[in-house]
C-alpha positions, 0 to 999 in steps of 0.5 A: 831759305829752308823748305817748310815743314808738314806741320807749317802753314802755306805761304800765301801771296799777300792780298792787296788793299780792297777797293772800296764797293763799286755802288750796284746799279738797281735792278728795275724790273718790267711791270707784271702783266695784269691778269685779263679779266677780274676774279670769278668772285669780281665777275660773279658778284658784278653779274648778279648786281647788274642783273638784280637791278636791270631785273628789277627795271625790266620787271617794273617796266614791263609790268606796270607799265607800256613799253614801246621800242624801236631799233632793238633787233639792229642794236642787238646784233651789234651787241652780238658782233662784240661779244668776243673780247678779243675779236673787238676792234673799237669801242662803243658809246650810246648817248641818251637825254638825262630824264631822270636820276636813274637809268636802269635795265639796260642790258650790258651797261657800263654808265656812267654814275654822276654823282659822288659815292657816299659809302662804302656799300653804295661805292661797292654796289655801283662798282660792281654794277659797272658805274665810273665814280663821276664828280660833278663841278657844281658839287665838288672840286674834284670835278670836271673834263680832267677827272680821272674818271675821264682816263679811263673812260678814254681807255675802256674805248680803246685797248692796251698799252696806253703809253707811247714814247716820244723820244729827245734821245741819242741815237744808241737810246733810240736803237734800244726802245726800238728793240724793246718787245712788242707782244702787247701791241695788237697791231703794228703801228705807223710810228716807228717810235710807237713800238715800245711795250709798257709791259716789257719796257720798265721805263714805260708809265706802269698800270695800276690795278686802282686809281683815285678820283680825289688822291684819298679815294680808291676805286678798281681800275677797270682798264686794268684787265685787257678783256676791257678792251674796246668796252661800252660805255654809256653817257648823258651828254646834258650832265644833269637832269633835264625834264622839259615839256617839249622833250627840248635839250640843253647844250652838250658837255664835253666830256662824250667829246673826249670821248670821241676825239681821243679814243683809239681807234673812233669808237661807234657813237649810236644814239639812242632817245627815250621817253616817258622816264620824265614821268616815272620819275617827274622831278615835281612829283610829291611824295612818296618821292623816292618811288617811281610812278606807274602806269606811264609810256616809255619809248626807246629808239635806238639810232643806227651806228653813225658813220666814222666819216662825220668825227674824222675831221674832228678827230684829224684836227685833234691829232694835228692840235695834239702833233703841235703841242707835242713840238712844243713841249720838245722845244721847252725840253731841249732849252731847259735841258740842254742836249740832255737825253730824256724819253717823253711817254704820251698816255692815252687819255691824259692831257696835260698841256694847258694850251690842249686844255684851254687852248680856243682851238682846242675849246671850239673844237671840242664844243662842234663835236659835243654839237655834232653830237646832239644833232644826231639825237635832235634828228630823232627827236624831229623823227618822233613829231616834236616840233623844231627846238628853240635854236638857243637850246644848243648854246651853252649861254642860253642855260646860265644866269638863272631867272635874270638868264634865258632859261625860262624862255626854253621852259627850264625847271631850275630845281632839275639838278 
């Protein structure tokens, strides 16, 4: 063969037939870590619209009317004790009789707003002023124990992350959700299988910075934030307006059970009884019917912290009610999934099995803390000289039925929404 020229291209060696594009795995990147607390311009505007209104309260209270208190000095100073964020372990919820359509002026409030948001101002306004979007059954069909609104009122009491794994995994899966990191997690947990972190596990459930009570609605998620971490959350247990003579209370809903029994780790529960609002705000009263009434005594007692030992039962029984659903979603899992690996993740105030839902065991359990509940408001009530409540108040059958039903026995105003 002769030698190539200076002028000739190189010889090269011939390239074999590509093999077809290998398809690349995507690429699935952790969560971003939300931001701790809301914008300034968020904080700003919600400082000004909770102390415009609570203002406005305090100044018509104060003013036009006697104001008695008792309590407040304890109350407080377990206010001040919470005022570091990141210092907080637990959360708090103060519960009170609904007397009228509005409580206002309570100081660091986070209430919760029964009824449903019919604008984008008035949506706004009580967002900003710390209120969760609340559907009422009667009123919608968006309502009830299972809202979303409950997730995060669940969530505000604890901390994040609010997902944990339960596992039907190999064990090279297991070995890698165990090395996952863990810098979120406040404290070291008992399970083993609890130490998987949302923020650095991209298989974990993801937090949103909004969530929807219908799926058409948007409101901003406040759990979204961890300077959220263990908040306040204030509640009216009766779920609608009840103005009776005798300061006598219907049944209690079993939403603040919920509360209670899911939270991480039990939140405080001080109870808290107030007069007078009745007759501010008398649901008889005639017109001007939208202005309150002045020239009336109010009197707010604020309960001491109940001891954590009354809900560990209950909550202990929750856990054990929530271990058995756990095993039995498992065994539907393997029959349905023959030997296939799957990571279960647990979300902290979402409940989805039926059986924890509308279970007897879970319904009995929920309606003896929602008892255990109002029993720590009817001793103050008892402390303030009313006399003893008829025992079918605490019954939830008592308040149904309309005039062919009980409630005119206990002096029910059926016009109380």
């Amino acid at each position: 063969m002769s030698r190539q020229g200076s002028n000739d291209q190189p010889t090269t060696a011939p390239v074999p037939p590509s093999s077809p594009p290998q398809p690349q795995k995507p690429t699935v990147q952790p969560p971003e870590i939300p931001p701790y607390a809301p914008s300034f311009l968020w904080r700003l505007c919600s400082t000004v619209t909770v102390g415009a209104a609570g203002g406005a309260s305090r100044i018509f209270l104060k003013a036009l009317n006697k104001v008695e208190v008792n309590g407040l000095d304890r109350f407080l100073r377990l206010l001040d004790e919470r005022k570091d964020t990141e210092g907080r372990e637990k959360g708090l919820i103060t519960g009170v009789s609904m007397k009228m359509e509005t409580t206002l002026g309570m100081k660091r409030l986070t209430p919760a707003k029964v009824s449903n948001h019919l604008s984008v101002f008035t949506s706004t306004f009580f967002t900003l002023g710390q209120c969760l979007p609340t559907h009422r059954i009667q009123h919608s069909p968006y309502g009830g124990l299972w809202q979303p609104t409950m997730t995060e009122a669940v969530r505000l009491l604890s901390s994040q992350p609010f997902a944990r794994p339960d596992t039907l995994v190999s064990s090279p899966m297991r070995s890698s959700i165990l090395a996952s990191p863990r810098s979120a997690m406040s404290t070291p947990p008992a399970d083993p299988l609890d130490l998987a972190d949302p923020f650095s596990n991209p298989a974990a459930p993801a937090l949103h910075p909004t969530y929807s009570t219908t799926g058409a609605d948007s409101f901003p998620a406040p759990t979204y934030h961890p300077s959220r971490r263990h908040a306040w959350i204030h509640i009216f247990p009766e779920g609608r307006i009840h103005q009776h003579p005798t300061q006598t209370m219907r049944y209690f809903r079993w939403g603040v059970s919920r509360l209670i029994l899911e939270a991480e780790p039990c939140p405080d529960v001080v109870p808290v009884w107030i007069e007078g609002f009745q007759d501010v705000m008398s649901e008889k009263r005639d017109w001007p019917r939208p202005l309150p009434r002045p020239g009336k005594l109010v009197r707010v007692d604020f309960g001491e912290v109940v001891a954590e030992a009354v809900w560990d039962g209950y909550r202990r029984k929750w856990r054990e009610l929530v271990e058995e659903s756990k095993r039995r979603r498992r065994k539907e899992r393997q029959r349905d999934r023959e030997g296939n690996t799957q990571v279960i993740w647990h979300e902290l105030g979402v409940v989805e099995d039926d059986w924890l839902k509308y279970g007897r065991e879970a319904v009995e359990l929920r309606t003896e803390v929602a008892d255990r509940v109002r029993q720590e408001l009817v001793k103050m009530r008892s402390a303030r000289g009313w006399p003893e409540e008829d025992a079918r108040a605490r019954l939830a059958s008592t308040w149904r039925g309309g005039k062919n039903g009980l409630l005119q026995d206990v002096g029910e105003d059926e016009t109380n929404g």
